[in-house]
C-alpha positions in Angstrom: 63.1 -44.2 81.4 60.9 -41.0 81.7 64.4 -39.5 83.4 66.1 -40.2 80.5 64.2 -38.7 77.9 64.0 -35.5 80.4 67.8 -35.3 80.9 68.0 -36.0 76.9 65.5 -32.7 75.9 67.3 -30.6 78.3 70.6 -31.7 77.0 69.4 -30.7 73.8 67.8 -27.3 74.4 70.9 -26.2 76.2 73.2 -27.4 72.5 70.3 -25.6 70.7 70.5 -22.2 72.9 74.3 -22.0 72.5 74.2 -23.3 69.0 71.9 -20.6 68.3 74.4 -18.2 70.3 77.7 -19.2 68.4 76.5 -18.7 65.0 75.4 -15.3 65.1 79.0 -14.5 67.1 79.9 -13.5 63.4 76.7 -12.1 62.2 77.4 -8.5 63.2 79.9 -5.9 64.8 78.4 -3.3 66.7 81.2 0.0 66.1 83.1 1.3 68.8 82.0 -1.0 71.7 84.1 -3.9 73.2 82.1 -7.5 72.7 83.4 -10.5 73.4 83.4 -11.9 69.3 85.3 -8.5 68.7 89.0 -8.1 68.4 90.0 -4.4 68.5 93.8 -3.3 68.2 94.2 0.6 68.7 97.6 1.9 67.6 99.7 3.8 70.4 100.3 6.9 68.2 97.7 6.9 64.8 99.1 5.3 61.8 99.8 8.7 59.3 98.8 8.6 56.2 100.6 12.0 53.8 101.1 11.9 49.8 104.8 11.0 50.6 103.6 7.8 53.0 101.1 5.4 52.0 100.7 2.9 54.8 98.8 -0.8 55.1 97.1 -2.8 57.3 96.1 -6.7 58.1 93.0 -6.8 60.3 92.5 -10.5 60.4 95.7 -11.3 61.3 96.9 -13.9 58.0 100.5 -11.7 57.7 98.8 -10.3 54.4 97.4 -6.5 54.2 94.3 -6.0 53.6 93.7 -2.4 53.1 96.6 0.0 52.1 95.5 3.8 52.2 97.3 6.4 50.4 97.2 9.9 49.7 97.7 11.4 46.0 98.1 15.0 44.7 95.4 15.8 41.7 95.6 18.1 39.7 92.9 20.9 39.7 91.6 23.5 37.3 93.2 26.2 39.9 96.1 24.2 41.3 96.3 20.9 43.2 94.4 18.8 45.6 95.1 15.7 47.9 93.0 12.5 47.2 92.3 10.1 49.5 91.9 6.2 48.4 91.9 2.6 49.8 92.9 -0.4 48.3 91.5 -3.5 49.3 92.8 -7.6 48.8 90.6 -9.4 46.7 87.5 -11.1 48.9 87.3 -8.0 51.2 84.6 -5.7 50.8 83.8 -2.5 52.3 80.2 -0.7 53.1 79.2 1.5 50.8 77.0 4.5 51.0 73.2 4.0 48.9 73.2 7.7 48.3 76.7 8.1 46.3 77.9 4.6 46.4 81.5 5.8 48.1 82.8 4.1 51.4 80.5 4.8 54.2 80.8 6.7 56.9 79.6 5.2 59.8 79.1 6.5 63.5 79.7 4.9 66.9 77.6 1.7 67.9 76.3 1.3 64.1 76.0 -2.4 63.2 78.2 -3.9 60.4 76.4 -6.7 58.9 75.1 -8.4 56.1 72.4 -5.7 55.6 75.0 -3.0 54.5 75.5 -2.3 51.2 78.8 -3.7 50.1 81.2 -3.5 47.4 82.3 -6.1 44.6 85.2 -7.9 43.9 85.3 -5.4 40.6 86.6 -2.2 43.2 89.8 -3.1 44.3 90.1 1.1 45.0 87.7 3.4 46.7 87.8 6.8 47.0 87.6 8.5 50.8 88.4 11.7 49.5 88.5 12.8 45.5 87.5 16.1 43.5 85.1 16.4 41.0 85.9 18.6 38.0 83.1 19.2 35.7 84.4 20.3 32.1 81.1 23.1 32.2 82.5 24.6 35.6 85.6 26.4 36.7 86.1 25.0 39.8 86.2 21.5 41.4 84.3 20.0 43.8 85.4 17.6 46.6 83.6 13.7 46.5 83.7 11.1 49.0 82.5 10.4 51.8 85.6 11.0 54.5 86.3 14.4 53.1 88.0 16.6 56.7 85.7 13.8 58.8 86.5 13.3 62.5 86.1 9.8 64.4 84.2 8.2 61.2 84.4 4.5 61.0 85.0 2.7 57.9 83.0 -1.1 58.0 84.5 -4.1 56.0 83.8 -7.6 55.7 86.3 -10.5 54.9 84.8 -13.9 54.3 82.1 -14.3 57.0 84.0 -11.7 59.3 83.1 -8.2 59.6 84.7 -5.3 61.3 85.5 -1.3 61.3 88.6 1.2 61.2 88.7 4.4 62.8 89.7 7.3 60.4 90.3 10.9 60.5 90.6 12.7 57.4 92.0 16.1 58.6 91.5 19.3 57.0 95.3 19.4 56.2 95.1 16.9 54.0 96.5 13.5 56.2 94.7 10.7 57.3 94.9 9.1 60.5 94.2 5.2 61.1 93.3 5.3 64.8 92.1 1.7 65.6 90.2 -1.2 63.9 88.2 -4.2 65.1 87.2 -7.6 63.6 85.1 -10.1 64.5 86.7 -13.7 65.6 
């Protein structure tokens, strides 16, 4: 009988450990390293995004995009500059910065998780890239976050999945989707 109630406790520490294990699988996404709860798909030549080519992406996979970037000429007090925004489907959110509250830059091996700060249902478009142009000043100033950044990750959450996308918002105005991961 003892035997029994022995095998029974390890039995159930063992389901408890990898209980415990399986449900923070989804918890987090560390950026940039390969994990096993992690799918990462990195695009043979970088998806371009111009003002004459918006492009989209589906990270988890449901044949439905989930964030379309694209690129769009604004007009300045001295001429014209290229903005830089994302669209996302409804239930996705994005991290967002606490200082500004743009899309967040985030570096390699930063954690995506609950504890970022993350936008509502009510932004459906971000801004990577914009221009500020106070009515008191002659001249703009560039906004965002992304503005000519190189190998900055962009963290998002859909449903209980989180994940990141490799940017590069390059001085000559495109933007380059180099790879993304989500959690499984």
């Amino acid at each position: 009988m003892k035997s029994i109630n022995y095998l029974g406790i390890i039995i159930l520490t063992l389901t408890l450990a990898c209980e415990d294990t399986n449900s923070n699988i989804d918890s987090k996404v560390e950026i940039g390293k390969i994990q096993d709860n992690v799918l990462i798909k990195k695009f043979d030549l970088p998806k371009l995004v111009t003002s004459s080519n918006p492009d989209s992406i589906d990270v988890d996979g449901d044949l439905k995009y989930d964030f379309t970037f694209t690129k769009t000429a604004v007009p300045l007090k001295t001429g014209y500059g290229l903005a830089t925004q994302i669209s996302k489907k409804s239930g996705t959110q994005i991290a967002l910065s606490v200082i500004n509250n743009y899309p967040d830059t985030l570096s390699y091996s930063a954690i995506v998780d609950d504890q970022a700060n993350w936008s509502d249902d009510k932004n459906d478009k971000l801004v990577l890239q914009g221009y500020s142009c106070p009515q008191t000043q002659t001249y703009c100033v560039l906004s965002g976050n992304f503005i000519k950044s190189k190998d900055q990750y962009l963290g998002f959450k859909i449903s209980k999945r989180y994940g990141w996308i490799k940017l590069v918002n390059e001085e000559s105005g495109d933007l380059k989707i180099a790879e993304f991961a989500i959690s499984k």
